[in-house]
Each structure stands twice: as structure tokens, then as C-alpha cells.
Rosetta silent file (secondary structure, phi, psi, omega in degrees, C-alpha in Angstrom):
SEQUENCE: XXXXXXXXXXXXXXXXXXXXXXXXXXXXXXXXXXXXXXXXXXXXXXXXXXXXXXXXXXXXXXXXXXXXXXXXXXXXXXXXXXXXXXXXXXXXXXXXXXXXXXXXXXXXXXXXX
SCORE:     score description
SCORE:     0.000 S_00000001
   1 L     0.000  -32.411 -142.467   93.910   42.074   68.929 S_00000001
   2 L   -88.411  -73.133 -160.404   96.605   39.916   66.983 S_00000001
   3 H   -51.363  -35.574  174.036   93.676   39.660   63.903 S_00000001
   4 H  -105.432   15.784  176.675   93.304   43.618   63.759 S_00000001
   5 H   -88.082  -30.256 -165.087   96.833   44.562   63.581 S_00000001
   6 H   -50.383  -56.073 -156.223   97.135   41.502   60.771 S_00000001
   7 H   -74.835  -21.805  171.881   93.874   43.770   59.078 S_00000001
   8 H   -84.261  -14.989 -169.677   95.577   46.845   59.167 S_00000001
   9 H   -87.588  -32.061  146.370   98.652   45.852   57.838 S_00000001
  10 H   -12.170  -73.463 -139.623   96.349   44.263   55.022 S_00000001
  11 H   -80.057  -26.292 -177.363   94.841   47.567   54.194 S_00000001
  12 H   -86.473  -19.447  162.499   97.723   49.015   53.966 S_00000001
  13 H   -57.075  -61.186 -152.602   99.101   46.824   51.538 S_00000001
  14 H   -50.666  -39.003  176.229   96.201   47.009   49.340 S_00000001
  15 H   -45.576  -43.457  178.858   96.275   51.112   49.343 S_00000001
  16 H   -60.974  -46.445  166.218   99.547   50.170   48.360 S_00000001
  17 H   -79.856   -1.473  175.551   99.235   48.166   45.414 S_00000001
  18 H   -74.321  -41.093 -173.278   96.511   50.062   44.129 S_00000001
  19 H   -63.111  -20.657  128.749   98.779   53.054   44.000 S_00000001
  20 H   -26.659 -103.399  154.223  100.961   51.223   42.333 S_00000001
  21 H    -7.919  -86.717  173.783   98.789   50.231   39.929 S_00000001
  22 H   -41.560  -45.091 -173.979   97.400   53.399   39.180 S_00000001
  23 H   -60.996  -44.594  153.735  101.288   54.685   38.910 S_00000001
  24 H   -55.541  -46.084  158.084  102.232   52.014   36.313 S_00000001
  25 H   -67.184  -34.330  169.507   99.191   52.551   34.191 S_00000001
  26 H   -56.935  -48.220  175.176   99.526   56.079   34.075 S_00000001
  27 H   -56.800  -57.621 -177.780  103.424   55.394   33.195 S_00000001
  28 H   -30.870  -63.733  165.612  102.148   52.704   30.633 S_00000001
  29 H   -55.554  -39.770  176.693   99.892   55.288   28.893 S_00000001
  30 H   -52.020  -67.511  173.450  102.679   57.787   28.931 S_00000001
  31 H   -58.770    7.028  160.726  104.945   55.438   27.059 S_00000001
  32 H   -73.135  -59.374 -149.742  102.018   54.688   24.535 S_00000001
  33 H   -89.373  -21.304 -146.933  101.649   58.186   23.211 S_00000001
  34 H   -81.434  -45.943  167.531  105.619   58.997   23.410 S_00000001
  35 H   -40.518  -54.776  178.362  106.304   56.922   19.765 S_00000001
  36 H   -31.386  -60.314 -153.809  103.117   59.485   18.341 S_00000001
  37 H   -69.627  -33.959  179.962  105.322   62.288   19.488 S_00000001
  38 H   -64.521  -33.106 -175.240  108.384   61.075   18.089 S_00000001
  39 H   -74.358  -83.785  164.721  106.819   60.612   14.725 S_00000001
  40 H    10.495  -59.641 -151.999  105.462   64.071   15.330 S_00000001
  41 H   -79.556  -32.438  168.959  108.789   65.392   15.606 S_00000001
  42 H   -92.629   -4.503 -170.029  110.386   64.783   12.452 S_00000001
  43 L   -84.546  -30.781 -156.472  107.898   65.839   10.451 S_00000001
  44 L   -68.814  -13.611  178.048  107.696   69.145   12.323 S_00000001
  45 L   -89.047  -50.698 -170.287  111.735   69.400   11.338 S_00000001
  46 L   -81.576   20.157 -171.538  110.974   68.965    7.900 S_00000001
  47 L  -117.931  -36.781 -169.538  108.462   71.587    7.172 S_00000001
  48 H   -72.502   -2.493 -174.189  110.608   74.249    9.323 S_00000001
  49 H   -85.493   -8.617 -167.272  113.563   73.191    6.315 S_00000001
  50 H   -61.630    1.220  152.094  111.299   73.800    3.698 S_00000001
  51 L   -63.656  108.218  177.628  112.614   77.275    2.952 S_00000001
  52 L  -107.328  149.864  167.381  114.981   77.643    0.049 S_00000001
  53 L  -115.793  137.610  173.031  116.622   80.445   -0.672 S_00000001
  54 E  -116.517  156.539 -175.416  118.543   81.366   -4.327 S_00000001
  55 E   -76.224  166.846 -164.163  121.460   83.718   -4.426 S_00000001
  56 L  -139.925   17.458 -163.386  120.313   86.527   -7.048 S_00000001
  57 L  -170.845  155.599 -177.463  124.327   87.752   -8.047 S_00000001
  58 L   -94.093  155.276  174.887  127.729   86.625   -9.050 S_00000001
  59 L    73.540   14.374  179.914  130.445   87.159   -6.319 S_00000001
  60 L  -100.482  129.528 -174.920  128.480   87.032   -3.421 S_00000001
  61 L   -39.377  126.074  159.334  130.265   86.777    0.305 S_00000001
  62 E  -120.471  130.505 -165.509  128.961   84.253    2.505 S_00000001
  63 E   -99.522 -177.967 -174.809  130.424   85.135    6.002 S_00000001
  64 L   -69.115  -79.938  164.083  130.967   83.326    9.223 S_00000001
  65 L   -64.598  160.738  176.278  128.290   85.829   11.162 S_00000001
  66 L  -108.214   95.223 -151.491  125.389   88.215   10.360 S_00000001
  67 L   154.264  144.291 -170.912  127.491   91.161    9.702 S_00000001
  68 L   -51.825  -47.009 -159.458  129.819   92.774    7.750 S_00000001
  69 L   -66.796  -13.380  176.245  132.277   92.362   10.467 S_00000001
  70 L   -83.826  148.203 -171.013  132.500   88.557   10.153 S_00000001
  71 L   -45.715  150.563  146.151  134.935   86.519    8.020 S_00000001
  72 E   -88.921  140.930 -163.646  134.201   85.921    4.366 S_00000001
  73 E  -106.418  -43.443  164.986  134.095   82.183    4.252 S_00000001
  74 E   161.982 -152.885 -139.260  134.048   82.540    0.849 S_00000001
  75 L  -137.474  162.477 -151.336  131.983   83.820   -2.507 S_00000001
  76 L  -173.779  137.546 -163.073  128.871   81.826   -3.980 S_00000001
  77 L  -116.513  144.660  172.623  127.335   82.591   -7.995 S_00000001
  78 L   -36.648  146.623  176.355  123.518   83.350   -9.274 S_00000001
  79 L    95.442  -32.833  178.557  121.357   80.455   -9.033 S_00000001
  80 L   -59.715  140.039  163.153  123.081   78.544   -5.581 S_00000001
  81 E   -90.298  152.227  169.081  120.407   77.355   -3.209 S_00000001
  82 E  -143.169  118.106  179.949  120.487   77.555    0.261 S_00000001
  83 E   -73.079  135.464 -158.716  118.292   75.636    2.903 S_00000001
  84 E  -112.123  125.112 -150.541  117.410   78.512    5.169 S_00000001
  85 E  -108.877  -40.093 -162.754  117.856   77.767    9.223 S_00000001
  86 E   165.924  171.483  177.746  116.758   81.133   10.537 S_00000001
  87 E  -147.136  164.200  171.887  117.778   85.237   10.063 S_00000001
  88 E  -144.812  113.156  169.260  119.044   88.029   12.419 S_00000001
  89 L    59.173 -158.413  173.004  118.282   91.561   11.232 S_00000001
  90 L   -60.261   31.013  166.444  119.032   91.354    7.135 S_00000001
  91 E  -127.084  133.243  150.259  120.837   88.133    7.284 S_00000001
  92 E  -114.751  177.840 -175.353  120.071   84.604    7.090 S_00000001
  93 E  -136.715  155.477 -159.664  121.618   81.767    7.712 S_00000001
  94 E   179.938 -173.262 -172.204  121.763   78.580    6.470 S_00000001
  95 E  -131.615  104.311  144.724  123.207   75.669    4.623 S_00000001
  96 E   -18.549  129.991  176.492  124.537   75.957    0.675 S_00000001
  97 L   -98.969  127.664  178.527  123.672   72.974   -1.188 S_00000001
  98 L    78.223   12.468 -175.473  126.606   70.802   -2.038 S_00000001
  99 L  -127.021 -149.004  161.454  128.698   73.549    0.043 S_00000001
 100 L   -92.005  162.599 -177.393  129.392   74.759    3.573 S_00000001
 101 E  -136.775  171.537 -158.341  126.575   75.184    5.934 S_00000001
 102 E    74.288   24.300  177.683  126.169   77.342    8.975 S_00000001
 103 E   -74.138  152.679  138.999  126.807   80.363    6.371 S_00000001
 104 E  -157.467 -176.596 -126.480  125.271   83.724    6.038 S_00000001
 105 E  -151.042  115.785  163.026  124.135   85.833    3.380 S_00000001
 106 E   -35.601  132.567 -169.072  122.442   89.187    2.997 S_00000001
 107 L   -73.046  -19.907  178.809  118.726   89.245    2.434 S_00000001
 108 L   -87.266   -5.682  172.043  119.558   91.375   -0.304 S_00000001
 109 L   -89.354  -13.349 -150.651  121.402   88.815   -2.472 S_00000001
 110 E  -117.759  135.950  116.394  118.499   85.881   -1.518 S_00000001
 111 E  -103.994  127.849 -148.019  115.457   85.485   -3.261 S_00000001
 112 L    67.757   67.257  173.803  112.490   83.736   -1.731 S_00000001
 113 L  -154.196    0.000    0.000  113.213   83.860    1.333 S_00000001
């Protein structure tokens, strides 16, 4: 009697370490692929920055917001680039090179964009 509680308590160890097992290799493999992903990750940043925009006018307002109703931050001449983050309705927004960033700027002042 002694010998088959001894065998059960065995078995249940072993179920245990297998699952074990199985839990750490599956974690193991996880933590394999997550450097891939990471790598992944930056490239996947630098292709959404790859939009430039150039201002097309002298004098133009780059506001806080995308709307009239938001501060002018301040005025920007033909030829400035701007790495382009995203738009709402006829504005985007984005970051001036060599300027302020979070700005935005009428689609009608932007070319290539």
C-alpha cells in the first residue's frame, strides 16, 4: 500500500515536470523570436517617416492644431521640409526640419505629400 501511494506521488511529479518543461520551452521560443520583432520594429518606423513634405509659399502659418482656429506658432518660407507624421481633413502634421515639430500646415501650401 505504502509503495503505491510512493507511485502516485511519482506520477504526479513527472506530469509535473513535463509541464514544466513544455512551459519553459514554449517561453524559450517566445524569447527567441522577440529580438526578430524588435529589429522589425524600427524599420517599420522608418518607412512610415519617409514622407517629406515642401512648403510651396512665402509666409506660411504653421499652427498648433488642424484648423484655422488654432494658434499660429509661427510662419515658415518656400522650399522648408517637413517630415510628415499623419493629416486630419486638409491638414498635416508634422515636424519642420531644423524647426518646431508637432506643427501643422494646410495641404494646400505642401507639396508631395
Amino acid at each position: 500500500m505504502r509503495i503505491t501511494a510512493v507511485k502516485k506521488a511519482l506520477a504526479g511529479f513527472a506530469v509535473t515536470a513535463a509541464t514544466v518543461g513544455a512551459v519553459a520551452a514554449t517561453t524559450g521560443a517566445a524569447q527567441a523570436s522577440a529580438p526578430a520583432a524588435a529589429k522589425a520594429a524600427p524599420a517599420a518606423a522608418q518607412q512610415a517617416k519617409a514622407v517629406v513634405c515642401t512648403v510651396n509659399d512665402n509666409g506660411v502659418n504653421f499652427r498648433g492644431g488642424p484648423g484655422p482656429e488654432y494658434p499660429v506658432l509661427g510662419k515658415v518660407n518656400r522650399g522648408q521640409k517637413m517630415d510628415a507624421l499623419g493629416s486630419q481633413g486638409n491638414w498635416v502634421h508634422g515636424n519642420l526640419w531644423g524647426g518646431h515639430t508637432g506643427v501643422w500646415i494646410h495641404t494646400a501650401y505642401l507639396d508631395g505629400c
